[in-house]
N, C-alpha and C positions, 0 to 999 in steps of 0.2 A: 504494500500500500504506500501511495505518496504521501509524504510528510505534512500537503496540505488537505486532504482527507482526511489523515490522523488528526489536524488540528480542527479541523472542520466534527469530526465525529465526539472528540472530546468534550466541545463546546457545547455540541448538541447534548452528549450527554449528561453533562454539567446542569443545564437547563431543566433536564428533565428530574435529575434528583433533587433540583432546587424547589422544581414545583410541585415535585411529590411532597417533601420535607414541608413546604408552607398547606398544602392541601392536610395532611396530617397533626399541625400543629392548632391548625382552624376548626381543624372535623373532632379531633379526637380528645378535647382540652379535658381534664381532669376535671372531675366535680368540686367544687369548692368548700372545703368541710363546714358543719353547722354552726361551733363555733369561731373566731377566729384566733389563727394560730398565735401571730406577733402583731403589735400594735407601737409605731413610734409616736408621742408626743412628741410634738416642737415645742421648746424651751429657750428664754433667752440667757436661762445660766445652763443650756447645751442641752439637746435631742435626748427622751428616756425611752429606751425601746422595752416597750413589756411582754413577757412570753404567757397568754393567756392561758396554752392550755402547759405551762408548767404549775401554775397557781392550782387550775381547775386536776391536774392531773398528781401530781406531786405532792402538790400541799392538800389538797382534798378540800379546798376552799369554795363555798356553795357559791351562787350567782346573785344572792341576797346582800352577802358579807362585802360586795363593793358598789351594787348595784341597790342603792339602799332605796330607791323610788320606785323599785317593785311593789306592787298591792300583791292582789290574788292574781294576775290575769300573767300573760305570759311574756308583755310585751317589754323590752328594755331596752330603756333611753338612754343616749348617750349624754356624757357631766357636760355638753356644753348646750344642751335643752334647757337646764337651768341655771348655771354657771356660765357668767362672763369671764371674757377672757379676762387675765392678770390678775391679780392681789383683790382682795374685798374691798367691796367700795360702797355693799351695802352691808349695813348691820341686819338684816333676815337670812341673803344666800350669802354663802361664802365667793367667792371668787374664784375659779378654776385652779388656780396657782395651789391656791390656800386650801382648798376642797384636795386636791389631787396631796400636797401633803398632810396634811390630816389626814385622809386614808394611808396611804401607801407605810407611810413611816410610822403612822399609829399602831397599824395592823405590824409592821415589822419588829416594834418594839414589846407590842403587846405579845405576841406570838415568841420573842426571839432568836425571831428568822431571820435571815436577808440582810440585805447593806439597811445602812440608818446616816449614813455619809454622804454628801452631797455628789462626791465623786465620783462614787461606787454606783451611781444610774445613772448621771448626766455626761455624757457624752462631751468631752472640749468643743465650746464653741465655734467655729470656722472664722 
């Protein structure tokens, strides 16, 4: 075979694993599990990435013990439904900031689990 045939065939074939590999990646995407796995806040004293189901799986922590605006019903809101961003600014809700350390660190101190260290979850700033 001539060299530009070869290169001619290679191309083609190239092409064609490309668009099997995208036809595959579109068709066949994994299901997305029920809870979520990892969760990063953005922070401006640096990003906390939380590993949901090590909490849910590991520590055997129910979905009550952070999602505390659960009634009866099954639905759960995320802390920025009633939490503004940054620090308190109201005396009723806390403020995301504020709310987010009061749980995390409360529960880590109460439990004596987990970092209680600023550095030990927040990520260096960029």
């Amino acid at each position: 075979m001539r060299p530009e045939n070869e290169r001619k065939l290679a191309v083609i074939l190239g092409l064609v694993l490309l668009a099997a590999a995208a036809l595959c990646y579109t068709v066949l995407k994994p299901e997305a599990p029920e809870e979520p796995v990892r969760m990063l806040f953005k922070g401006s004293a640096g990003d906390v990435l939380f590993t949901h189901q090590v909490h849910i799986g590991e520590y055997d922590v129910d979905c009550a013990s952070c999602h505390h605006n659960l009634d009866d019903g099954d639905e759960v809101y995320t802390c920025s439904e009633c939490h503004e961003p940054g620090a308190s600014g109201d005396d009723d809700v806390m403020g995301r900031t504020d709310a987010m350390h009061a749980q995390c660190i409360g529960c880590h101190e109460e439990m004596d689990a987990g970092p209680a260290e600023c550095a030990a979850c927040h990520a260096t700033p960029k």
